[in-house]
C-alpha positions in Angstrom: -11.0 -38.1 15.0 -9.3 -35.5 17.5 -11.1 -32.5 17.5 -10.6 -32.2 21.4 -9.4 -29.0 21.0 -12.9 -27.5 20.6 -14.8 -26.4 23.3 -18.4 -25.9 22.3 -20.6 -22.9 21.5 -21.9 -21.4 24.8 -25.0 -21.7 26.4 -26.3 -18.3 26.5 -25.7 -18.6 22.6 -28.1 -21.5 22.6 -30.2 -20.1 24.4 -30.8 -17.5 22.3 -31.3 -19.6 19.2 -34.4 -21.1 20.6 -36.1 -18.0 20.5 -35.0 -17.6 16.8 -38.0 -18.6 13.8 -37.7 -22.1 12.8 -36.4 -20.6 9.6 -33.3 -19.0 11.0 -29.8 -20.1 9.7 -29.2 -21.2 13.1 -31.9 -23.2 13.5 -30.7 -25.2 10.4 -26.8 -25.7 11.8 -24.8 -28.9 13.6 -23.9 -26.9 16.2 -21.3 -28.7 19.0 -22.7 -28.2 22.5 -22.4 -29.2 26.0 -25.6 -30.8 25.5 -25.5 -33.0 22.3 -21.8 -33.0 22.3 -19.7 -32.8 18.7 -21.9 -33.3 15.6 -21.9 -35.7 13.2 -19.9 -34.2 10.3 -21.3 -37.0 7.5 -22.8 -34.3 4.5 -21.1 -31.2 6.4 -19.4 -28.5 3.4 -18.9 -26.0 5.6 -17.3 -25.7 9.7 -16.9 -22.8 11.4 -14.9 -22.2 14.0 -13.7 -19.8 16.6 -9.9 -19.0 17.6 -9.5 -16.9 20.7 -6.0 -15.7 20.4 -4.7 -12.7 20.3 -1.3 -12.9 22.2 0.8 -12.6 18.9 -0.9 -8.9 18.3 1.3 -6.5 18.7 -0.8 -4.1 20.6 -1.8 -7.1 22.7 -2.5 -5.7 25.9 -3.7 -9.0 27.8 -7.7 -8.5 26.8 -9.7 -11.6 26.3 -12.8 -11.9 24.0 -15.0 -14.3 22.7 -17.9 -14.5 19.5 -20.7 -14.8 21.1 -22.3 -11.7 19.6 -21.2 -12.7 16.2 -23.0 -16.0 16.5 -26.1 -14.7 17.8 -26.3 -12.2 15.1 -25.2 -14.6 12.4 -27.8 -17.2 13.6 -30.6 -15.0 13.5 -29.9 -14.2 9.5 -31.7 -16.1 7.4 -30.1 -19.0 4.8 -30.4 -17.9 0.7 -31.2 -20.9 -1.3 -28.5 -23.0 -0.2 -28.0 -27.0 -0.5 -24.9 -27.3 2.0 -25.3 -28.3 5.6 -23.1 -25.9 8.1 -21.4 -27.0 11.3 -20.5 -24.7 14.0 -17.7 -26.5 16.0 -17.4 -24.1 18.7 -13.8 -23.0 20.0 -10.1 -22.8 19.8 -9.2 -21.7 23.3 -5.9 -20.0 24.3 -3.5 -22.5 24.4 -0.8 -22.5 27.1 1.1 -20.8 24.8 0.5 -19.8 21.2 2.6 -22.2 19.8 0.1 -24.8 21.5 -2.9 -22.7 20.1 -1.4 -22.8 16.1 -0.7 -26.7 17.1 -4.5 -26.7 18.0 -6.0 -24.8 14.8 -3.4 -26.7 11.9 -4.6 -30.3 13.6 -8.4 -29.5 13.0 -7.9 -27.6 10.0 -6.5 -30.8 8.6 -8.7 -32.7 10.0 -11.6 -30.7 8.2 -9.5 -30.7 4.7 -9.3 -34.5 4.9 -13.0 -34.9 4.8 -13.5 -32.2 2.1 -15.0 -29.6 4.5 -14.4 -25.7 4.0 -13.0 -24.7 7.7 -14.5 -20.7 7.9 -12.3 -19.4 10.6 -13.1 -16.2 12.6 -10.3 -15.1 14.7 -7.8 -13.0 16.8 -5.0 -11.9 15.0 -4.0 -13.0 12.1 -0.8 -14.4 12.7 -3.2 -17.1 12.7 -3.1 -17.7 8.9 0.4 -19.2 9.3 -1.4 -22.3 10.9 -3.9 -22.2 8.1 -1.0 -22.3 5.5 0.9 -25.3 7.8 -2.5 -27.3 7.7 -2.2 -27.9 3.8 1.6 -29.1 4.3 0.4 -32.8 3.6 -2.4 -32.3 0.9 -1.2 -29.7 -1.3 2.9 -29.0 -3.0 2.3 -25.2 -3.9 -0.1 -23.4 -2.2 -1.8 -20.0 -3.5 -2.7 -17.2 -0.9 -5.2 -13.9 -1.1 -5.0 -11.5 2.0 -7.4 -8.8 2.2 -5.0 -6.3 4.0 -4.5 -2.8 4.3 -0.6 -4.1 4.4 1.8 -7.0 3.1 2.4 -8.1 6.6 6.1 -9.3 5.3 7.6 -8.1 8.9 11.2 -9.2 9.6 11.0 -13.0 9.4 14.1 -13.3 12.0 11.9 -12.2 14.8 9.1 -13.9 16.3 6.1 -14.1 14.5 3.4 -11.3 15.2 0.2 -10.5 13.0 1.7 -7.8 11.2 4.6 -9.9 10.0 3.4 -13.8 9.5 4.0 -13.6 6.1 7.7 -13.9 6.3 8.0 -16.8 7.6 5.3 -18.4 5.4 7.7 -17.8 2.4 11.1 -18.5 4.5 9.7 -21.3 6.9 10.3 -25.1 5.6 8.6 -26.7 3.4 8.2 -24.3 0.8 4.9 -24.5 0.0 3.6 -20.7 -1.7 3.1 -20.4 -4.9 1.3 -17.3 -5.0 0.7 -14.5 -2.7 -2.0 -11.3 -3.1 -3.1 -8.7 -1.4 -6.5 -7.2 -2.4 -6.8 -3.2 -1.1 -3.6 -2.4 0.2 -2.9 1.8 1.2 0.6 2.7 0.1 1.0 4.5 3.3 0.4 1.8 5.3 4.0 -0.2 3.6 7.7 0.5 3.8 9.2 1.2 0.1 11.2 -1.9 0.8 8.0 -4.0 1.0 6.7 -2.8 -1.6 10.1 -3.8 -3.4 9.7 -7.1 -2.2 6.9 -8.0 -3.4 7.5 -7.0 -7.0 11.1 -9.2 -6.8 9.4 -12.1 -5.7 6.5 -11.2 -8.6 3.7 -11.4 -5.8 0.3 -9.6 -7.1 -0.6 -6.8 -4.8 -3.8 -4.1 -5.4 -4.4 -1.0 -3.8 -7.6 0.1 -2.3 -8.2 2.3 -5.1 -7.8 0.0 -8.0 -10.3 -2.8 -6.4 -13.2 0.3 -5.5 -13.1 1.5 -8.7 -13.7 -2.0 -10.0 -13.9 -5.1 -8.2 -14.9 -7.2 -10.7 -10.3 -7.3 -10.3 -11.3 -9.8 -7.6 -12.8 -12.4 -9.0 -9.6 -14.0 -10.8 -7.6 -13.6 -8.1 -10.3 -15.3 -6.0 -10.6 -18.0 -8.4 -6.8 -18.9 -8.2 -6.5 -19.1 -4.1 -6.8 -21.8 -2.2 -6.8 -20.1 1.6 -8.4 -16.6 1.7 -7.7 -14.5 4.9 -9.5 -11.2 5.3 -7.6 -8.5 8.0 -10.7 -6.7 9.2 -8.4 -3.3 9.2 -9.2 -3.5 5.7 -12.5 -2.2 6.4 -13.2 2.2 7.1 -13.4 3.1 10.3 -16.9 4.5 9.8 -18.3 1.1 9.1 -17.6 -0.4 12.0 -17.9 -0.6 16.2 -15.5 1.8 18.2 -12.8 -0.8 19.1 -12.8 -2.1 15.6 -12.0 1.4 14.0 -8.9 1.5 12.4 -8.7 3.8 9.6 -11.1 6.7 7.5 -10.3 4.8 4.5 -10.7 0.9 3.5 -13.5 -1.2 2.0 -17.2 -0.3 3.0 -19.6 -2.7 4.0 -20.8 -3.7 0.3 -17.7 -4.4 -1.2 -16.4 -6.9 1.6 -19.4 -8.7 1.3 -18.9 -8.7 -2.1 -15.2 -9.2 -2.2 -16.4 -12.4 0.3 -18.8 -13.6 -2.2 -16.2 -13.6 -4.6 -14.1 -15.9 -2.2 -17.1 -18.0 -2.3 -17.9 -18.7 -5.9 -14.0 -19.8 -6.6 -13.5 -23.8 -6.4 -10.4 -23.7 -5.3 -10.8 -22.1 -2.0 -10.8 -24.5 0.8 -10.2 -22.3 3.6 -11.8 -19.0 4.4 -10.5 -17.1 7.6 -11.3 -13.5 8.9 -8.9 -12.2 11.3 -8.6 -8.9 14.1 -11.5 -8.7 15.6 -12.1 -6.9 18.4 -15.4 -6.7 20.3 -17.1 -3.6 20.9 -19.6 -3.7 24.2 -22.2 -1.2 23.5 -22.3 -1.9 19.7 -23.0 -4.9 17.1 -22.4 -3.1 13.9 -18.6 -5.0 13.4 -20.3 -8.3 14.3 -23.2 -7.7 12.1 -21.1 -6.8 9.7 -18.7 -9.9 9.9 -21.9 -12.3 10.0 -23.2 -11.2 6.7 -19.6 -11.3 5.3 -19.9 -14.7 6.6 -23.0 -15.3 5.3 -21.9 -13.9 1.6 -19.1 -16.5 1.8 -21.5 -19.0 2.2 -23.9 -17.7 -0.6 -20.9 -17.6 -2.6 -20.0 -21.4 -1.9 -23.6 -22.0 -2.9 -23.5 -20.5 -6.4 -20.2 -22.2 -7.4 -20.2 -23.7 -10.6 -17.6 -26.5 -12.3 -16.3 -24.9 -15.6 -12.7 -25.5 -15.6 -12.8 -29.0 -16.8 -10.4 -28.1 -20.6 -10.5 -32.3 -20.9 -13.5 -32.0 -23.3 -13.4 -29.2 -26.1 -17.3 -28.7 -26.1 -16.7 -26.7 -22.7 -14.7 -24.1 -23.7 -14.0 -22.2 -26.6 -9.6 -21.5 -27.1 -8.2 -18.2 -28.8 -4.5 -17.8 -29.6 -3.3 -14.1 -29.8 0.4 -13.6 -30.7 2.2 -10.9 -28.3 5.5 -9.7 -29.7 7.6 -13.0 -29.6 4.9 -15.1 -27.5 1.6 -16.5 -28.1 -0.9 -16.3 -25.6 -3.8 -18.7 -25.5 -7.0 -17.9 -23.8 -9.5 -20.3 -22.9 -13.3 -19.0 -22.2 -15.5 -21.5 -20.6 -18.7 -21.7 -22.6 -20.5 -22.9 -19.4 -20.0 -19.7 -17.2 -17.8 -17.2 -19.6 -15.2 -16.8 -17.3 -11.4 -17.1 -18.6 -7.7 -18.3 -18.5 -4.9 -17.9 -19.8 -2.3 -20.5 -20.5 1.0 -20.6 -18.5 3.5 -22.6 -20.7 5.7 -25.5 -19.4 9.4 -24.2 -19.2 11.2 -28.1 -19.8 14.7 -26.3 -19.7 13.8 -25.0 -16.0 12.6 -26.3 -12.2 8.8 -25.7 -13.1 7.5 -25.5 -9.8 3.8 -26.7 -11.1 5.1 -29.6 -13.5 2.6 -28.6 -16.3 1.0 -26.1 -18.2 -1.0 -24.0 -15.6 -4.6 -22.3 -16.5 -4.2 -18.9 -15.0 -7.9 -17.3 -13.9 -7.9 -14.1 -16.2 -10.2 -11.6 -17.3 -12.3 -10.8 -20.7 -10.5 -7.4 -20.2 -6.5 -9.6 -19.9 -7.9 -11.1 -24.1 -8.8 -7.7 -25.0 -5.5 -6.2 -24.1 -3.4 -9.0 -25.6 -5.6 -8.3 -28.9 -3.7 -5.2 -28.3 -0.2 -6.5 -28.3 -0.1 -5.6 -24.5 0.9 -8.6 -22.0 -1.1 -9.4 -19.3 0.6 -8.5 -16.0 -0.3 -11.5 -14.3 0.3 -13.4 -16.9 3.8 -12.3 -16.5 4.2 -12.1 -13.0 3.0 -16.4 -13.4 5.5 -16.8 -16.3 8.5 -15.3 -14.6 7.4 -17.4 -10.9 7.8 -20.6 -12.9 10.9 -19.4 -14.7 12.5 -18.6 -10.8 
């Protein structure tokens, strides 16, 4: 199992965590160390681990930085009522050059996919998601994405890659593996007309800042759908954070990204969970406080998840057919949990990229309005990806 790339959690870290109560959450980790070495991973759910690279920012200015803070802060909170183990695998270092570095992070992600382990990476910039995406290349034919960004990050895919355009070459790189692409709390001002464009042709789900605050209960089914989850902490007001980390007067406060991480949590399909920018602040811990209990809320959320899309057996679920002009629509409402979906149907006369009918994640609110002869918008947006 290579996982040579890791160098372990430092000293002064560990040192620090032996002052901690025997209660502490990092009391209760496999942590890799110069001491004990790399931990057994038998009965692990959840690794974290550390990627110090920032070179493909482009503000990169040749700083360094490492999570030391963010570990001892994170350690010293204390687990909820949780029944997985968590590993802390200690560090991607810079490679010689990036490319090394993704090489690095897409070799130990799939490494942690293979055994069924959640990889919670907490990084430079997040160019590094491309690496993420690459990781599922052998598991996984169509892959679904949620980016919590203040912008699209669609960039111009002919240059190199940077953080603030990896997502073009996720959807123009070979093999074509994205499904489904959404950003949660994008600011208008923040994207080019042209990007917004784009992501309406290519029927990408997208939600400004405003619609999440005023309800983000909008997350959960978009949660529930992804399979890699990448939070941008620029997302995040300026007056929530560290000096270094401030970005912007408006973006997520500190309740709803813990929420909006909970969320990333309870959905089953999420298998990777990364959270990207960070820049350390010396004289201030409020960012990495803040970025432990987001971790910490992901965890929770891992915690609480509950099986209820299993449609084999019709005792689970109850089914509910509403006719919408010429289509009909059926919902399916779990009986375990409540939650619901709506049906995507097979197109036999086109390429259906997901060879079957799909359950989309919806909400009560998507039945309500179909009672209302109104169609779903992303039930549509699903529909007319299938159709492409």
């Amino acid at each position: 199992m290579n996982f040579n790339f890791l160098s372990p959690v430092s000293d002064t870290v560990l040192a620090h965590n032996e002052l901690l109560s025997a209660q502490a959450l990092g009391r209760k980790l496999k942590i890799h160390s110069n001491q004990l070495g790399f931990p057994d991973l038998e009965g692990v759910s959840i690794a974290i681990i550390g990627v110090l690279e920032n070179r493909n920012d482009v503000n990169y200015l040749g700083e360094e930085f490492h999570l030391d803070e963010i570990r001892k802060i994170f350690y010293a909170l204390f687990p909820g009522n949780w029944n997985t183990t968590i590993a802390d695998l200690g560090d991607i270092e810079k490679g010689e050059s990036v490319q090394d570095t993704y090489f690095a992070l897409k070799t130990s992600i799939s490494i942690l996919l293979k055994k069924n382990i959640i990889p919670v990476i907490l990084g430079g910039s997040q160019d590094l998601t491309y690496s993420v995406y690459r990781a599922y290349d052998e598991f996984m034919p169509m892959i679904n994405i949620v980016n919590v960004d203040k912008s699209f990050d669609l960039g111009d895919s002919s240059k190199p890659i940077k953080n603030d355009s990896f997502l073009g070459k996720v959807i123009l790189d070979k093999p074509y593996n994205l499904f489904n692409y959404s950003t949660i709390g994008y600011q208008t001002y923040f994207n080019s007309q042209e990007e917004i464009d784009l992501m309406e042709k290519l029927y990408f789900e997208a939600y400004r800042l405003g619609e999440i605050t005023n309800n983000i209960n909008l997350v959960e089914p978009v949660m529930r759908d992804a399979n890699i989850v990448t939070v941008d902490l620029k997302s995040i007001k300026s007056s929530e954070l560290s000096v270094k980390q401030k970005f912007s007067p408006n973006g997520f406060d500190g309740r709803e990204i813990c929420a909006i991480s909970r969320y990333a949590g309870i959905s089953n399909k999420v298998s990777a969970f990364g959270i990207f920018e960070y820049k350390p602040s010396i004289k201030e811990t409020v960012t990495e406080m803040l970025l432990a209990q987001m971790l910490w809320y992901f965890i929770e959320g891992v915690n609480c998840r509950v099986k209820d899309d299993d449609f084999t057996k019709e005792y689970n679920y109850k089914k509910y057919t509403v006719i919408v002009e010429e289509d009909e629509l059926i919902f399916y409402k779990s009986s375990q949990t409540g939650r619901w979906w709506i049906e995507i149907p097979f197109l036999s006369n086109v390429n259906n990229k997901l060879k079957r009918h799909t359950l989309l994640p919806c909400m009560h609110q998507d039945y309500l309005e179909a009672c209302e002869n109104k169609i779903p918008e992303r039930w549509f947006k699903a529909y007319k990806k299938n159709s492409l």
